[in-house]
C-alpha positions as CSV (number, residue, x, y, z in Angstrom):
1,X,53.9,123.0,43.6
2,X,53.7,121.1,40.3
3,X,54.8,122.5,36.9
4,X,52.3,124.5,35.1
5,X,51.5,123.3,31.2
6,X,51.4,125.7,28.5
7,X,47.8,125.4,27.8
8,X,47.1,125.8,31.8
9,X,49.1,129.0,31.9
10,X,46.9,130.4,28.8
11,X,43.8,129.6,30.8
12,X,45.7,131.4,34.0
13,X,46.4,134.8,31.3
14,X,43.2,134.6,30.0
15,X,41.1,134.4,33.7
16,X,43.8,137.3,35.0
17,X,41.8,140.4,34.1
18,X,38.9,138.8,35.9
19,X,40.4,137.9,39.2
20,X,42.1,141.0,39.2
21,X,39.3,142.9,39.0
22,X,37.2,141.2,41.7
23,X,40.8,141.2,44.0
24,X,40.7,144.6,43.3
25,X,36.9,145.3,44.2
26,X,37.7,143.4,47.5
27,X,41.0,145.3,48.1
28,X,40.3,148.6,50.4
29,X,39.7,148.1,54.0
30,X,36.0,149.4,54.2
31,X,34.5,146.8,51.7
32,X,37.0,143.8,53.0
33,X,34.9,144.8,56.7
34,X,31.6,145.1,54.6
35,X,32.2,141.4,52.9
36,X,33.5,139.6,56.2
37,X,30.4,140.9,58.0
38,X,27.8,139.9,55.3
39,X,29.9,136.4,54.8
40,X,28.2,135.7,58.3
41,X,24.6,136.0,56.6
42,X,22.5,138.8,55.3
43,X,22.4,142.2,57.4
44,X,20.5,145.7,57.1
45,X,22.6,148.4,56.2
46,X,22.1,150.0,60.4
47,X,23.4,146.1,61.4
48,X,26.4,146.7,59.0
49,X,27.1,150.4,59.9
50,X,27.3,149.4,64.0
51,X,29.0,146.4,63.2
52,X,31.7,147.8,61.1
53,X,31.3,150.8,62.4
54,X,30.9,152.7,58.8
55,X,29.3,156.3,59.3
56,X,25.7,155.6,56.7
57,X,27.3,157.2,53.7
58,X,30.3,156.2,53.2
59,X,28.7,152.6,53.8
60,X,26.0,153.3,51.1
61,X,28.2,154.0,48.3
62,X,30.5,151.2,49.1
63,X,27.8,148.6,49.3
64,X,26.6,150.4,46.0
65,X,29.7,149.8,44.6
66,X,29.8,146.1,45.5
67,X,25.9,145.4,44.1
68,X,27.4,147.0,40.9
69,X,29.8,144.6,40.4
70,X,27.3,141.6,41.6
71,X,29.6,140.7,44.5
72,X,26.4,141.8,47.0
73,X,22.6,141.7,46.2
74,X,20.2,143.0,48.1
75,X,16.2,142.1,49.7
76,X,13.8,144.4,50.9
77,X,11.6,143.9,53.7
78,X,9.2,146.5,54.2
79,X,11.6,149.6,54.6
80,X,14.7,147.9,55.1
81,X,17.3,146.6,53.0
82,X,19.2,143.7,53.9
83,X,22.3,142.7,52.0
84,X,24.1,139.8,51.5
85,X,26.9,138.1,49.3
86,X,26.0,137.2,46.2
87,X,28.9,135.8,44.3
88,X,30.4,132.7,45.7
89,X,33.9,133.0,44.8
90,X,33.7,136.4,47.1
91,X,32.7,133.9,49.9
92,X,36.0,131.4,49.0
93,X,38.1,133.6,48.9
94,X,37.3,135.2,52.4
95,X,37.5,131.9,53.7
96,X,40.8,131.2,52.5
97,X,41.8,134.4,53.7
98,X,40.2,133.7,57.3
99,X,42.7,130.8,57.1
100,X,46.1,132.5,56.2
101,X,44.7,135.9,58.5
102,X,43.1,135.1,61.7
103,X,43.4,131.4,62.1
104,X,46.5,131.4,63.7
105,X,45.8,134.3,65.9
106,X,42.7,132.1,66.9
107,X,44.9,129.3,68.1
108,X,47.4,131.6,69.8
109,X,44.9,132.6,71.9
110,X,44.8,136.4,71.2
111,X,41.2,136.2,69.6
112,X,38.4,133.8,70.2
113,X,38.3,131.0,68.4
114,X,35.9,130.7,65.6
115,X,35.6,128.7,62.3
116,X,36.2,130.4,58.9
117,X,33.0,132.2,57.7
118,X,30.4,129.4,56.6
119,X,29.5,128.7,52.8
120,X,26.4,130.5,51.1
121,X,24.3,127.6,51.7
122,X,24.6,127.8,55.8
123,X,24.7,131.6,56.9
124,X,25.0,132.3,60.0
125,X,25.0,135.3,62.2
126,X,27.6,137.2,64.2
127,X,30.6,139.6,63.7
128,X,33.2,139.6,60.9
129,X,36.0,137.5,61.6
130,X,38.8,140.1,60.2
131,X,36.8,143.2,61.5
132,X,36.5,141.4,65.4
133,X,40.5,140.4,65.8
134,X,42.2,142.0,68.9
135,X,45.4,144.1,67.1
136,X,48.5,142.7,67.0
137,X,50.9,144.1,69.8
């Protein structure tokens, strides 16, 4: 890694506040599930609670919390709501973290493989990477 300027490591004080606070909104278990599931494309909040298995309440206020802090936003249709990721950095990040997680556990054969959750432009559907990963033994 190269040296760090002065005037680069202002920048890197200044923007620490921020990324802390969206590390922070990304930090407990139940929204990290919640993210990787909608960074596969938008899902109701029933699609979410199966797939992440996250009993109705305690799914609601965490995906509340998440539209709060515009890291989700939501679309109705008719009576449903259907969430998805909203902030793109949210998206990044979950791909990088794909990579340093569950890529290697892909290739050693002890999940299927699959590629790191597509950009915002290209949804697709399917489980959350993190959420779908057999446990290591």
């Amino acid at each position: 890694m190269r040296a760090i300027s002065a005037a680069e490591l202002e920048e890197m004080k200044a923007k620490a506040p921020e990324v802390s606070e969206l590390l922070r909104l990304m930090a407990t278990p139940s929204r990290l599930l919640l993210l990787c599931q909608l960074s596969q494309g938008e899902a109701s909040v029933g699609e979410l609670e199966q797939a992440v298995g996250i009993r109705q309440p305690a799914l609601s206020q965490q995906l509340a919390d998440l539209r709060q802090h515009k890291l989700v936003s939501t679309r109705r249709q008719s009576r449903s709501i259907f969430y998805r990721i909203a902030d793109p950095r949210v998206q990044q990040l979950l791909a990088a973290m794909y990579t340093i997680f569950c890529a290697d556990l892909c290739a050693e054969g002890r999940s299927t493989p699959k590629p790191p959750p597509p950009s915002p432009d290209k949804p697709s559907t399917g489980a959350a990477r993190f959420a779908r990963l057999d446990p290591v033994q």
